[in-house]
TORMISE-764193 format. One record per residue (C-alpha): z, x, y. Coordinates in steps of 0.1 Angstrom, whole numbers. Layout:
TORMISE-764193
Z;X;Y
...
END
This chain:
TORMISE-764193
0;0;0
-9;10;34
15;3;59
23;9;97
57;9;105
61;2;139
96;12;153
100;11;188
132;27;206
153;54;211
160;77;183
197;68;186
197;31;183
209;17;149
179;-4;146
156;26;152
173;46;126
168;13;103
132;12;107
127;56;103
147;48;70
124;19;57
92;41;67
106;72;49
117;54;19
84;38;15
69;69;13
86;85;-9
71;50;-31
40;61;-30
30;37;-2
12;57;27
28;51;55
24;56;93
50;59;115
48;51;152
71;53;184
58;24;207
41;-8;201
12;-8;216
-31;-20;213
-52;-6;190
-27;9;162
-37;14;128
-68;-8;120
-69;4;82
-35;-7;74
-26;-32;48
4;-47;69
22;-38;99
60;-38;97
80;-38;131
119;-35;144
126;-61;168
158;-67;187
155;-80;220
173;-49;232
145;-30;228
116;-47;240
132;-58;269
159;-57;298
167;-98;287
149;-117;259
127;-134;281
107;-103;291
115;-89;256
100;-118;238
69;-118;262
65;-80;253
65;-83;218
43;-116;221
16;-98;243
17;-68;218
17;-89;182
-15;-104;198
-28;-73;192
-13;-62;158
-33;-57;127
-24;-84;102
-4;-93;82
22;-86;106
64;-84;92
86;-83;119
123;-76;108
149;-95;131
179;-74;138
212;-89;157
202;-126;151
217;-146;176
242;-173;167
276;-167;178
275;-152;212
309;-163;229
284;-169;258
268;-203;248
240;-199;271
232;-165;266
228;-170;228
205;-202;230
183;-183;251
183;-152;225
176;-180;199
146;-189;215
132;-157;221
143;-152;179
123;-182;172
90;-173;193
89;-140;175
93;-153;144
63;-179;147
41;-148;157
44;-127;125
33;-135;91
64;-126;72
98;-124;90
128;-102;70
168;-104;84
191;-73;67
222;-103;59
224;-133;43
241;-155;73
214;-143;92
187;-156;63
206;-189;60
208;-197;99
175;-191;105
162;-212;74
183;-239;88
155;-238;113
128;-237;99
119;-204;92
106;-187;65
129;-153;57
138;-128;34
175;-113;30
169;-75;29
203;-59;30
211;-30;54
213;3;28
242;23;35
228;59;36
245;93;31
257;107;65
245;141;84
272;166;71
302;165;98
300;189;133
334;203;145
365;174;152
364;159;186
393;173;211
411;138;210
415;137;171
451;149;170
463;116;184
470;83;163
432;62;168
420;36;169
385;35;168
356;11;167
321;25;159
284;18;176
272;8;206
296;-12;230
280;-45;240
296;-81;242
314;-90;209
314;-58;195
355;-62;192
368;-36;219
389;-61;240
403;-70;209
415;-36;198
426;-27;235
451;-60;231
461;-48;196
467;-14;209
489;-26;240
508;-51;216
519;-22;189
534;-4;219
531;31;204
507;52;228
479;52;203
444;57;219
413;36;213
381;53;214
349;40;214
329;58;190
289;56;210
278;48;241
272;13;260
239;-8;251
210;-12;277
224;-37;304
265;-32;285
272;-3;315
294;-31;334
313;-42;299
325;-4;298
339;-3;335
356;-38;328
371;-23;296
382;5;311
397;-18;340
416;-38;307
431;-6;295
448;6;328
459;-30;329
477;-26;295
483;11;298
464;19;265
445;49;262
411;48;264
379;64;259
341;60;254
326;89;239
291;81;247
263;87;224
270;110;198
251;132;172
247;127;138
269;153;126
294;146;158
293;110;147
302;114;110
332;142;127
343;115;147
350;87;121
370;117;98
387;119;132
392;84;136
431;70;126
423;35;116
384;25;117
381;-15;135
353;-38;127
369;-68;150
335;-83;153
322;-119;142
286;-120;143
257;-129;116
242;-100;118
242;-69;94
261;-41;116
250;-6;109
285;3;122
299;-12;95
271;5;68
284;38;89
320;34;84
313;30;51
291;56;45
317;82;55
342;67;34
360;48;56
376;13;49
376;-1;83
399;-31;90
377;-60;96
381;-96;113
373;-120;87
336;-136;93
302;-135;81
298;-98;81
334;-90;66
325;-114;41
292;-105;26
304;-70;29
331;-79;3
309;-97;-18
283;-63;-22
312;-39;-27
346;-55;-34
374;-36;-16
354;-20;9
371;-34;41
402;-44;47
400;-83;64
422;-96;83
426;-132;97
422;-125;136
459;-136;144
469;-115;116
452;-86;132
478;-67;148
501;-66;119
473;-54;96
464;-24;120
502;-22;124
505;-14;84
471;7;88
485;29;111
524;33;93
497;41;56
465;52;66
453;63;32
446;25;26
415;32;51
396;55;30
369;47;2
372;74;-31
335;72;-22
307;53;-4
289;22;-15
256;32;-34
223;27;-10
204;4;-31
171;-2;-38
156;2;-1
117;6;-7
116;-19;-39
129;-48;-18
109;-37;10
75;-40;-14
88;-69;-32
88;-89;2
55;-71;16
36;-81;-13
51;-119;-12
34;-117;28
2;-104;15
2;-128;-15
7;-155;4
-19;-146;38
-45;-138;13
-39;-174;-4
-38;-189;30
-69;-171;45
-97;-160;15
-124;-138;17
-158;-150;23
-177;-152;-17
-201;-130;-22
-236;-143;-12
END
């Protein structure tokens, strides 16, 4: 199969990382594969099927202009075009701001051919509206080895991993923080999202209001990244959304057993590998970081979750598209 994989992005952006995964796992399938950095007219007329990344994050500054962007540019795609939907929107304490992500979601989704989520909740909400998806779950991959621990790792941590953006759960682990009373830091293991820069002043504003400690590390290396969560006291996942979380697959991967708020993402986690997170009821959160904190071996995995089978379920789902736009649109018989 030929495929271009079309990932869009910076090189530090989870769902970039995602999509360089998927394009190097495929080729080491067989499939030939090409691999580029913008979406744009005129790319790969030869392919078999062009697979792209989407978030609106990264099309876009808001998911209006985002969904225009990728609308104008799938115009232009060769077909069959898979588009795989990454932070599906669907519980956004901002009402608003997630019915207009929604619609932007849903416009995308009627462009492409084939349309893949990376967790189930996201698969099941998006069915619920009529659309046609397949679950592929976000592979948990072995991490860079570790570069040298960070200057604040001494301390007792608190740390939540990824980019900060509404919902991500740092509020939450500022309050926890300030209700242990016990000086322990929290420390935000990445750098703020495009349009998030205001989020990190007003978190920083919430910290000197509850005298916690805290820090944003910005974006971090591979290696620095994979130092940092060795570093990190008591890994926090105090996040409720549908989608998959590469934070959470990065936790993981460096054998970390990160407390977790119960919701969608806590729970399919558990379901895939039992005992891999610790969840918590949110009002029983403080108490459960609390006991974290007094026995922190309880936050390590003896090792990480196995990958999966990345490129198979990636070809099983490519093929379904092709299967099924080749049913839907025949070639001409031979005169």
């Amino acid at each position: 199969m030929r495929v271009l994989a079309v990932v869009p992005g910076p090189t530090g952006s989870g769902v970039v990382r995602h999509g360089l995964t998927i394009a190097s796992a495929l080729t080491a399938a067989g499939c030939e594969v090409t691999v580029v950095r913008e979406a744009a007219a005129g790319q790969g007329d030869s392919c078999d099927l062009t697979s792209v990344q989407f978030t609106d994050a990264l099309f876009g500054p808001d998911v209006a202009s985002a969904t225009q962007a990728f609308l104008a540019w799938s115009a232009t795609a060769p077909r069959p075009l898979v588009v795989t939907l990454h932070d599906v929107p669907g519980s956004d304490p901002d009402a608003a701001r997630d019915a207009r992500r929604l619609a932007g979601y849903l416009r995308v989704a009627a462009a492409c051919d084939g349309v893949l989520v990376c967790s189930r909740r996201e698969g099941e909400a998006l069915r619920r509206l009529g659309v046609e998806v397949s679950v592929v779950p976000l592979p948990v991959l072995p991490p860079a080895p570790p570069g040298a621990v960070p200057e604040w790792g001494s301390r007792p941590t608190l740390g939540v991993l990824g980019f900060v953006y509404p919902g991500k759960g740092h509020a939450d682990a500022l309050e926890a923080a300030a209700a242990l009373r016990s000086g322990i830091q929290v420390v935000a293991l990445g750098g703020a999202s495009p349009g998030s820069a205001q989020l990190v002043a007003e978190l920083h504003d919430l910290a000197a209001d509850l005298d916690v400690p805290f820090r944003v590390t910005g974006t971090l290396s591979d290696a620095d990244l994979h130092a940092a969560a060795l570093a990190t006291t008591v890994p926090l996942a105090a996040y409720r959304t549908l989608g998959a979380s590469a934070s959470l697959a990065s936790w993981l991967a460096c054998r970390r057993r990160p407390v977790v708020t119960a919701g969608p993402q806590a729970q399919e986690a558990e379901e895939r590998w039992p005992g891999s997170v610790l969840q918590v009821a949110p009002s029983g959160l403080v108490a459960a970081l609390a006991a974290a904190f007094e026995d922190p071996s309880c936050t390590w995995l003896p090792q990480p979750p196995p990958a999966g089978p990345i490129a198979e379920q990636h070809l099983a789902a490519f093929s379904s598209v092709l299967a099924r736009t080749a049913r839907a649109h025949p070639a001409p018989a031979p005169r």
